[in-house]
C-alpha positions in Angstrom: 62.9 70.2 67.0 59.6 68.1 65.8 59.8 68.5 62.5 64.0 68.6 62.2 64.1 69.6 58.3 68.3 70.5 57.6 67.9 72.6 54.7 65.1 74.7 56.6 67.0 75.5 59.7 69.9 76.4 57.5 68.1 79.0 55.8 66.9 80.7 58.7 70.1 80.6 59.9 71.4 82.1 56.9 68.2 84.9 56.7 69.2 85.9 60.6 73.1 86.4 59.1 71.8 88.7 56.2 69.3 90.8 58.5 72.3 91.6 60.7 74.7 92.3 57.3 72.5 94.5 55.9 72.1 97.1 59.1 75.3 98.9 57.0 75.0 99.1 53.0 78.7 99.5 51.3 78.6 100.4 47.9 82.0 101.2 45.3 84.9 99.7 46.0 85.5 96.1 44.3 83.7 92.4 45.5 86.4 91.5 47.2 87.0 94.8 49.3 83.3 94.2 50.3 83.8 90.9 51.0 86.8 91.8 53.5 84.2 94.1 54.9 81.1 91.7 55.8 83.3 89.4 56.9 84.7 91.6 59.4 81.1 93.0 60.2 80.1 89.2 60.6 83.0 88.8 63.0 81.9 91.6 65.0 78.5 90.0 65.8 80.1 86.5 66.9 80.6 88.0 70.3 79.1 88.7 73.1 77.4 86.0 73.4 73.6 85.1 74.2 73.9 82.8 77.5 70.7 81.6 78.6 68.2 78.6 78.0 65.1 79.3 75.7 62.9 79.3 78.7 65.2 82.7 79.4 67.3 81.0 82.5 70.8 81.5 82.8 73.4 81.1 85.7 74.3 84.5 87.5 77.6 86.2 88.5 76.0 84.5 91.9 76.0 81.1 90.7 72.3 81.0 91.2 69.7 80.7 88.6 68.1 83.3 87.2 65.7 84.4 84.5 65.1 87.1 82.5 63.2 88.2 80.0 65.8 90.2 77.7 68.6 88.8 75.9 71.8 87.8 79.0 74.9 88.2 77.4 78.1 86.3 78.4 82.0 86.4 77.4 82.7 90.4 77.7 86.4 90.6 75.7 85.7 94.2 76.8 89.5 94.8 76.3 89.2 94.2 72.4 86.2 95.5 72.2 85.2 98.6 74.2 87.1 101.1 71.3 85.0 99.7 68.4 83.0 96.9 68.6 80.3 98.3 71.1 80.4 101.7 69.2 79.4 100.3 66.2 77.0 98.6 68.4 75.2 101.5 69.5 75.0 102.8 66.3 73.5 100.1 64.4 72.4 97.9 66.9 70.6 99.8 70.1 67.8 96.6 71.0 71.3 94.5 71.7 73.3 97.8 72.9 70.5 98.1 75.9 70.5 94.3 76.2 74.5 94.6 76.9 74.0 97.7 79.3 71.4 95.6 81.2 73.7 92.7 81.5 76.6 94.7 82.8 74.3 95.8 85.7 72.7 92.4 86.5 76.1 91.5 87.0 76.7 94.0 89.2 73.8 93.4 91.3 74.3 89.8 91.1 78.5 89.7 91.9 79.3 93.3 92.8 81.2 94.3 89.7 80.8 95.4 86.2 82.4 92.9 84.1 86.5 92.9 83.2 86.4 90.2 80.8 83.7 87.9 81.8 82.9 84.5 80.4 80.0 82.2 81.8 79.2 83.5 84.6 82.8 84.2 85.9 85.0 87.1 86.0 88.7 86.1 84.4 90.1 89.0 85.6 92.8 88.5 82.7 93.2 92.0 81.3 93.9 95.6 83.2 91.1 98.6 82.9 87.3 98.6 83.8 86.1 98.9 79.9 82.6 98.0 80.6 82.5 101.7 82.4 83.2 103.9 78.8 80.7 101.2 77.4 78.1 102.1 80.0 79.2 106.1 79.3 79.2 105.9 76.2 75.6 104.6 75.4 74.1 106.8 78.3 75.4 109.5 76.7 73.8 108.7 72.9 70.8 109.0 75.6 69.2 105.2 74.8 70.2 103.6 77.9 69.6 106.3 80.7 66.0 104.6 81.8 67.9 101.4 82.6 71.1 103.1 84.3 68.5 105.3 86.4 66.3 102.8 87.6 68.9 100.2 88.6 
């Protein structure tokens, strides 16, 4: 960063936090009822998370490097997450929802399995169910997803 100014990165940082707050509008209730509620939207978006360089690289189910062009996602909790988290997802977040769905199926090409509860490039194996499958039905089904599912 050439021209490393604190207070400027902070408030981009801070911008990109608001612009994903604001996909859902509360209104009533009191401050601090909304406050419980952003916080808990902001927690929602702390994970999966993006897992590649800026140049797009990022180290594959294979261990190889790879490269891609659309956001590569890393550490799945699809166990806490498949019932609500990627839901809301695919209701206010489709670009990222797709981005997800890709993901799951580059890891499938790259290590022969949708992930379990994956976290950098490896599969912990550390809770029981396939969750990433509902995930996968549940956005081909809102009908956003099917051109990637088809053509992989």
């Amino acid at each position: 960063m050439p021209d490393w100014e604190f207070d400027k990165y902070k408030n981009a940082a801070q911008t990109a936090w608001e612009n994903q707050l604001k996909k859902i509008q509360v209104e009533g209730g009191t401050e601090d009822e909304r406050t419980i509620f952003y916080t808990a939207l902001y927690h929602s978006f702390l994970n999966p998370n993006t897992y590649q360089d800026v140049d797009g690289a990022y180290l594959g189910r294979d261990f190889k490097i790879h490269k891609s062009a659309t956001p590569y996602f890393s550490v799945f909790s699809l166990w806490d997450t498949y019932r609500a988290t990627h839901p809301l997802f695919a209701l206010i977040d489709r670009k990222n929802t797709q981005a997800i769905i890709q993901t799951f199926l580059t890891q499938y090409q790259q290590g022969a399995l949708l992930p379990i509860w994956e976290l950098a490039a490896n599969e912990t194996y550390c809770m029981i169910g396939y969750h990433s499958v509902p995930v996968v039905a549940e956005a081909y089904n809102k009908e956003f997803v099917s051109k990637i599912v088809k053509t992989n």
